[in-house]
N, C-alpha and C positions, 0 to 999 in steps of 0.2 A: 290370447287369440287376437289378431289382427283387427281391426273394424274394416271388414269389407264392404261397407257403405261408404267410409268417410274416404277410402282408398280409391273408389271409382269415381265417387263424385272429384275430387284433388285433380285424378288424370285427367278425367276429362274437361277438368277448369283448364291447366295445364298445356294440353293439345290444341285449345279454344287458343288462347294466347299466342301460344307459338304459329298455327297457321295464320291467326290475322298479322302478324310480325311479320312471317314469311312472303304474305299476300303483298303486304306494302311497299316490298321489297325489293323482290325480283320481275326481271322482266324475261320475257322470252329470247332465245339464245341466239334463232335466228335474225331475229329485227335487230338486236344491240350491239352484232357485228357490222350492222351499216349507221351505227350510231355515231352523230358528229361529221358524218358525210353528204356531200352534192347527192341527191338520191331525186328519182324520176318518181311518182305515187302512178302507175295505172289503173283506172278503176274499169270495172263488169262494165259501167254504162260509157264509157270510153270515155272521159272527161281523164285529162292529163294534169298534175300538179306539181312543179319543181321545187326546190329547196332543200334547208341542211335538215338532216331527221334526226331527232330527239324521240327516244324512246321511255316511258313509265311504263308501271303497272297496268293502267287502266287506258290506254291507247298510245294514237303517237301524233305527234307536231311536225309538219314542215314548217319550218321559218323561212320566208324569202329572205333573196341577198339584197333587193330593194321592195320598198314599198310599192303596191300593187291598190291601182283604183277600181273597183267592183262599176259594174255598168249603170247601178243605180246612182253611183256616185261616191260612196264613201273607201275610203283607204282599208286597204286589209293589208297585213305584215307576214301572218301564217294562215295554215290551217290544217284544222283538229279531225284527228278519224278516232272515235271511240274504240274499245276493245270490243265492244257490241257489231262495230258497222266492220270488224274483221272483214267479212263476209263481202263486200265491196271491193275487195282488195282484188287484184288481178296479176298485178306483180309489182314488185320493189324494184325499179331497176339502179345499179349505178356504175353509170358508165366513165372506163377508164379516163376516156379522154376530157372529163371533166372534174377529175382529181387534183391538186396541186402537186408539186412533185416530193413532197414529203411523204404525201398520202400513194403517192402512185409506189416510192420503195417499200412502203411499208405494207400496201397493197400485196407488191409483187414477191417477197417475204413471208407475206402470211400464204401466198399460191406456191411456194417453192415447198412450204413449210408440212400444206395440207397434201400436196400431189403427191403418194408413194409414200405416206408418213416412215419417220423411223419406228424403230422396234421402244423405244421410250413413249411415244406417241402413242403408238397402239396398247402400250400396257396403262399410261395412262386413260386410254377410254377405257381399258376393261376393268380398271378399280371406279372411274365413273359410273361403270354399268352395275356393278357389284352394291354400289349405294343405291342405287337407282333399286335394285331387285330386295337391299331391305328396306327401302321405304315403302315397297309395295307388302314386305310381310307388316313391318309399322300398320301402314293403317289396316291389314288383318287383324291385328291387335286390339285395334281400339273400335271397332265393329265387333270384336266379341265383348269388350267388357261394356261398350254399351247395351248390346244386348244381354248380356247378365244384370247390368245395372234395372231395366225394364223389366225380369222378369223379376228380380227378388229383393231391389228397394222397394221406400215407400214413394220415391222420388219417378216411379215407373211410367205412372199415367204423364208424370209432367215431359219425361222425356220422348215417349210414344206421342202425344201430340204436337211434337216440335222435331217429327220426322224429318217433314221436308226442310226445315231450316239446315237441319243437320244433314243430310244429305247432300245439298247445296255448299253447304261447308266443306264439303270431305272431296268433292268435287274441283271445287278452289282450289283445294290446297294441293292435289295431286298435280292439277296443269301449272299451278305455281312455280312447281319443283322440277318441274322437265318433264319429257316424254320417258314412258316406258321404255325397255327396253325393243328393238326392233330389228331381228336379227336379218331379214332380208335387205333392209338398208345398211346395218351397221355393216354386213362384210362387204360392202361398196365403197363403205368413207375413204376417200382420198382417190377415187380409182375415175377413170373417163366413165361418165356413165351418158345416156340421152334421155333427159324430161320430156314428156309427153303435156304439154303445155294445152290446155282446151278454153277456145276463147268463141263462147257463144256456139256455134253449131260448128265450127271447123276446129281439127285438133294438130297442134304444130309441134314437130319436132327440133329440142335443141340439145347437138351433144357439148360438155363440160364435164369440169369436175366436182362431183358428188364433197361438200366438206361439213354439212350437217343437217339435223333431221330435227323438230320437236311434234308436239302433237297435233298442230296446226301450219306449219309451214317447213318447207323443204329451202335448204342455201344451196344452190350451185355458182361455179366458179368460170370463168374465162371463156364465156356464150356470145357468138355471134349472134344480136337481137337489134330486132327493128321491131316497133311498137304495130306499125300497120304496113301495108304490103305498097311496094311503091317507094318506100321510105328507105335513107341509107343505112346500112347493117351498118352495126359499131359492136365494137368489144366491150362485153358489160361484165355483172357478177349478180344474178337475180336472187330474189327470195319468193318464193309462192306460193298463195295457199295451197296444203295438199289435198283440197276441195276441190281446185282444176287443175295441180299438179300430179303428176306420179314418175316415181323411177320405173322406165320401162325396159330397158336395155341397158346390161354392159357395154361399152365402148370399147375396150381393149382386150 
């Protein structure tokens, strides 16, 4: 007969591993497509910040293109928005016209690429999706057999009071791995759609095209945007929290 204690404890050493590997790892899909890029930081409290964006785990870097002296006096080079201060985020902008032209064909490539995907494009996302739907039965799995492990080891009490650790954990590892599936977005990808954009008590619309979604931020493509009203409209490619973004309307 199998030892089903030594079998659940294993997995779930196992799972432990793998999500802190996986945590380390990955970043989110919409910020790493503006990775290595001139990128605009707008934030909630409307303080603006420019440079190239480097994207981790655990937040993201602007690096200026020069050194920058702080009013108190000392030099600053970047700066750092934790994955905590997400939430400050108002949008990523970056705009064409301050691409190089390496960046701007390769830009305009990846806009040919997403607009109208091919029939390979789209089967590619739905083997994407298809993973995506068993990692969600995955951690069905391992929620039952920690609950079997609490109810019928002797290891039960240890793992019951390290609920929320665990919770916390399984939590991680989900937005690690991508967004769920999300069928009212996904049958948008590649298509004109219009962001409903809300910035403080006014809420503005900008049509583009829809080319990806995660559980925190929406990427749209080839937007007429200006940061404050007054200011020249430029052709950008945003990314924004879906805390004041939403797709509200098909375009086409």
């Amino acid at each position: 007969m199998p030892d089903t204690f030594a079998i659940t404890i294993v997995s779930i050493i196992i799972f432990t591993v793998v999500a802190a590997f996986i945590r380390g790892r990955t970043r989110d899909k919409c910020l790493r497509d503006f990775s290595n890029d001139p990128v605009t930081l707008e934030e909630t409290s409307g303080k603006i910040i420019w440079g190239e964006l480097s994207v981790v785990n655990t937040g993201l870097e602007l690096i200026y293109t020069t050194r920058h002296k702080d009013k108190s006096g000392h030099d600053e080079t970047s700066y750092i928005l934790y994955k905590h201060e997400y939430s400050n985020i108002q949008a990523l902008i970056r705009y064409h016209d301050e691409l190089n032209e390496q960046k701007k064909k390769e830009r305009e490539k990846e806009l040919k690429r997403t607009y109208h995907p091919t029939a390979l494009r789209r089967l590619e996302r739905r083997i994407q999706n298809f993973f995506k739907t068993v990692r969600d039965s995955i951690m069905d799995i391992v929620n039952l057999l920690i609950g079997q492990a609490k109810r019928t080891t002797s290891v039960g009490a240890v793992l019951t009071s390290q609920d929320k650790y665990a919770s916390k954990m399984k939590k991680e590892l989900i937005g690690s791995m991508g967004t769920s599936f999300e069928p009212l977005l996904e049958r948008h990808i590649g298509k004109r759609v219009v962001l409903e954009l809300t910035k403080g008590d006014k809420i503005f619309e900008y049509p583009g095209v829809l080319k990806e979604y995660t559980s925190d931020f929406i990427e749209i493509m080839d937007v007429d945007y200006r940061i404050k009203e007054g200011k020249t409209v430029r052709k950008a490619d945003l990314v924004v929290p879906r805390k004041y973004g939403v797709i509200r309307h098909l375009g086409e």
